[in-house]
C-alpha positions as CSV (number, residue, x, y, z in Angstrom):
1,X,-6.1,1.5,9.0
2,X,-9.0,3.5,6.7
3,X,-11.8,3.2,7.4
4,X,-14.0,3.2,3.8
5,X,-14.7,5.6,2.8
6,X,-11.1,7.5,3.4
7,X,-9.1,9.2,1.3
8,X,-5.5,10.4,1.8
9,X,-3.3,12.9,-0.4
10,X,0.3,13.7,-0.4
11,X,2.7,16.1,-2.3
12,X,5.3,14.2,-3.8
13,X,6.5,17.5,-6.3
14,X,7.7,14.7,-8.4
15,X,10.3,13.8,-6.1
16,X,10.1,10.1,-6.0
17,X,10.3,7.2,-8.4
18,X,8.0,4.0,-6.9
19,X,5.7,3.1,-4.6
20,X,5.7,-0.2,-3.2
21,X,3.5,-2.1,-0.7
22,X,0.3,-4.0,0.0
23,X,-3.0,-3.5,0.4
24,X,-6.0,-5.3,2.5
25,X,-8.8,-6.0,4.9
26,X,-8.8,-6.1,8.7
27,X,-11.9,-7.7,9.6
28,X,-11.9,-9.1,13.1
29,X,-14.0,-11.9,11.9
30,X,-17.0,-9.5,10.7
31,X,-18.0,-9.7,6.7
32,X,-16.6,-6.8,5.8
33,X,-15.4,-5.6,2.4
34,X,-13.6,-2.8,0.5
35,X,-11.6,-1.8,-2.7
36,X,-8.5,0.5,-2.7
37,X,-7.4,3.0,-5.2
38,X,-3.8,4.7,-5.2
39,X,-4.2,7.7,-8.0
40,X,-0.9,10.0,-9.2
41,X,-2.3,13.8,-9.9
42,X,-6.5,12.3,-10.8
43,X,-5.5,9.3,-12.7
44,X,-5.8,5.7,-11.9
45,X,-2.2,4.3,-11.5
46,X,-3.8,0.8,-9.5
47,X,-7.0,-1.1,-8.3
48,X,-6.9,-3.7,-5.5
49,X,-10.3,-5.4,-7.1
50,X,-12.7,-5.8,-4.2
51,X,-11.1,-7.5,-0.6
52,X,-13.7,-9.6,1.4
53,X,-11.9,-11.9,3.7
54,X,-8.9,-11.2,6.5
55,X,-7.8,-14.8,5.4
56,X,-7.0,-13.4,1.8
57,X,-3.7,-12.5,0.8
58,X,-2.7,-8.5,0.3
59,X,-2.6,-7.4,-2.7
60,X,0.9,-5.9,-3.5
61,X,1.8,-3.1,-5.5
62,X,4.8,-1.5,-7.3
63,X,3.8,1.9,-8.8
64,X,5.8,3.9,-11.1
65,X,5.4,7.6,-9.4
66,X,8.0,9.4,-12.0
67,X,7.1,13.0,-12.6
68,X,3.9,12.3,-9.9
69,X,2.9,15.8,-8.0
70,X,0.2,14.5,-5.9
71,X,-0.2,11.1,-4.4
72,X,-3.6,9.9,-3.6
73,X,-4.5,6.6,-1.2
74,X,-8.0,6.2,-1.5
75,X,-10.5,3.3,0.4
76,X,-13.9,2.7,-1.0
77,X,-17.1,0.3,0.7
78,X,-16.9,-2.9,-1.1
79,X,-20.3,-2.4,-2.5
80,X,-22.0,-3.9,0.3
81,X,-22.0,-1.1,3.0
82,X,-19.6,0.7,5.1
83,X,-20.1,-1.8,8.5
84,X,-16.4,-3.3,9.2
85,X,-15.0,-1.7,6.1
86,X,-11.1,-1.5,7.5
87,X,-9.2,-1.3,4.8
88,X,-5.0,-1.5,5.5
89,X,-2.0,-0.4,3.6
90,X,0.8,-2.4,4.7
91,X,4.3,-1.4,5.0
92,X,3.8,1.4,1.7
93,X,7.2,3.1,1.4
94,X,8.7,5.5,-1.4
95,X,11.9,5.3,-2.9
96,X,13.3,7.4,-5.2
């Protein structure tokens, strides 16, 4: 779970080729919303659009990481506010 707004970095030292998993939102039957981020050294490598419903599917992702230094996983408010905003990666793993 992150809570939006969180944001969590990693030094990869350009060790690993992919990342792979899903992204989305744990509501508990609140309205809550959020939008994920996953950046390689400050740029945009992928954008999960805005999640609103527990019953929607997770987005997946398959990131190219070659040459990457510095991961980051980042969890913004869905533009409404921050109340239920859980966002979860699911089963992210690295492979070289």
């Amino acid at each position: 779970y992150a809570h939006a707004t969180a944001r969590h970095m990693y030094r990869l030292d350009g060790k690993w080729s992919r990342l792979k998993g899903g992204f989305g939102l744990f509501s508990q039957g609140s309205k809550g919303s959020v939008a994920a981020e996953i950046r390689g050294d400050g740029k945009v490598l992928w954008r999960s659009g805005r999640r609103t419903s527990r019953h929607q599917t997770p987005k997946n992702f398959s990131i190219d990481l070659t040459g990457v230094k510095e991961l980051e996983l980042i969890v913004n408010d869905g533009g409404d506010d921050s109340s239920s905003d859980w966002g979860l990666w699911l089963a992210p793993r690295l492979e070289r």
